[in-house]
Structures are given as C-alpha cells and as structure tokens.
C-alpha positions as CSV (number, residue, x, y, z in Angstrom):
1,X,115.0,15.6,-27.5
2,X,111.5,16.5,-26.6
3,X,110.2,16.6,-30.1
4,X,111.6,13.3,-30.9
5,X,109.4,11.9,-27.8
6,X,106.4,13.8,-29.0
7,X,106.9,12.7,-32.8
8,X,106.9,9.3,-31.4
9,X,103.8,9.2,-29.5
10,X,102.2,11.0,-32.0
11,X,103.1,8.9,-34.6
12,X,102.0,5.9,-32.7
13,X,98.1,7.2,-32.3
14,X,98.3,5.7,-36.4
15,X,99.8,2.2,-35.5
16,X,96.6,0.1,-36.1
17,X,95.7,2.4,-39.5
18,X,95.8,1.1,-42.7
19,X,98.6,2.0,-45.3
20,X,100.3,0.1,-47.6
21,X,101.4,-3.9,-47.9
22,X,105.0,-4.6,-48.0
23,X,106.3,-8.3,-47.8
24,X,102.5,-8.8,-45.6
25,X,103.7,-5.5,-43.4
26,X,101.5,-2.6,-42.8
27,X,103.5,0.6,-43.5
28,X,101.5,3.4,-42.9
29,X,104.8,6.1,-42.1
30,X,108.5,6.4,-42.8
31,X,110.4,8.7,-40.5
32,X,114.0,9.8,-39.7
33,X,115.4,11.8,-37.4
34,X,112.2,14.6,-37.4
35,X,110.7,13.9,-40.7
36,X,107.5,12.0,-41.3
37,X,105.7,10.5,-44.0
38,X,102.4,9.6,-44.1
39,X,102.2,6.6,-46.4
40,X,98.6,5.2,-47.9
41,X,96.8,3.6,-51.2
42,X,94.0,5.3,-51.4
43,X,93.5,9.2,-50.8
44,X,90.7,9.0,-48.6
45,X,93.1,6.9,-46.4
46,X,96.1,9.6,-46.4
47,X,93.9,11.8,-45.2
48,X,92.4,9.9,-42.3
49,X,95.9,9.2,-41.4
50,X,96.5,13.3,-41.4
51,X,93.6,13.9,-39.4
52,X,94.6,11.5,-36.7
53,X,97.9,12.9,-36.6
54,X,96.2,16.2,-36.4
55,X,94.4,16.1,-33.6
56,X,97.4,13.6,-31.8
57,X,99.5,16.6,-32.5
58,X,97.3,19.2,-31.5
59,X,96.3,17.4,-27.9
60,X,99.9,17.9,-27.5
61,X,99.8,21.6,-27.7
62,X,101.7,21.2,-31.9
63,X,100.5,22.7,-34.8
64,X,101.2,20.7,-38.3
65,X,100.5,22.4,-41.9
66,X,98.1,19.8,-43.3
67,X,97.8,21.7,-46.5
C-alpha cells in the first residue's frame, strides 16, 4: 500500500525528536494501520513534531490538516 510506505517515511523524518519517556524509551508517535499520533510533554514540542511531519508530508506531494 503506497500510503503505508509514505506514512512510514514520513513518520521516520521525527525518529530523533523528543516526546515522551516510557520505561527510558522515547515515544514521540503511536500508529496503526493509517493512523498517527503525535505524542509530546510540552506544547511547543507537539508542534515541532507537526511541523516536521508537515513539510515530510508535503515534500511527498500530501496534504495533512494541522488544525
């Protein structure tokens, strides 16, 4: 599935971001099957996690609803 493929190397352009500690993990997204979750402690993190996968999205031709 050709969105699966893109969702994953979009999602990876936010591998090395800051989210959330869990048992000494970094978990910055949840997903399954198509849906994603952008996961952060701070607000100002979430979004710089949205923007990345913004623009990753959009330099492969997707739109996403950031709103």
């Amino acid at each position: 599935d050709l969105i699966a493929l893109y969702g994953e190397i979009i999602m990876r352009s936010i591998s090395n971001e800051e989210g959330i500690k869990i048992g000494g993990r970094n978990i910055n997204s949840i997903r399954y099957a198509d849906d994603s979750v952008l996961i952060a402690d701070s607000e100002d993190k979430l979004q710089n996690l949205v923007e990345i996968v913004n623009e990753a999205s959009e330099a492969k031709g997707l739109r996403i609803n950031i709103d």
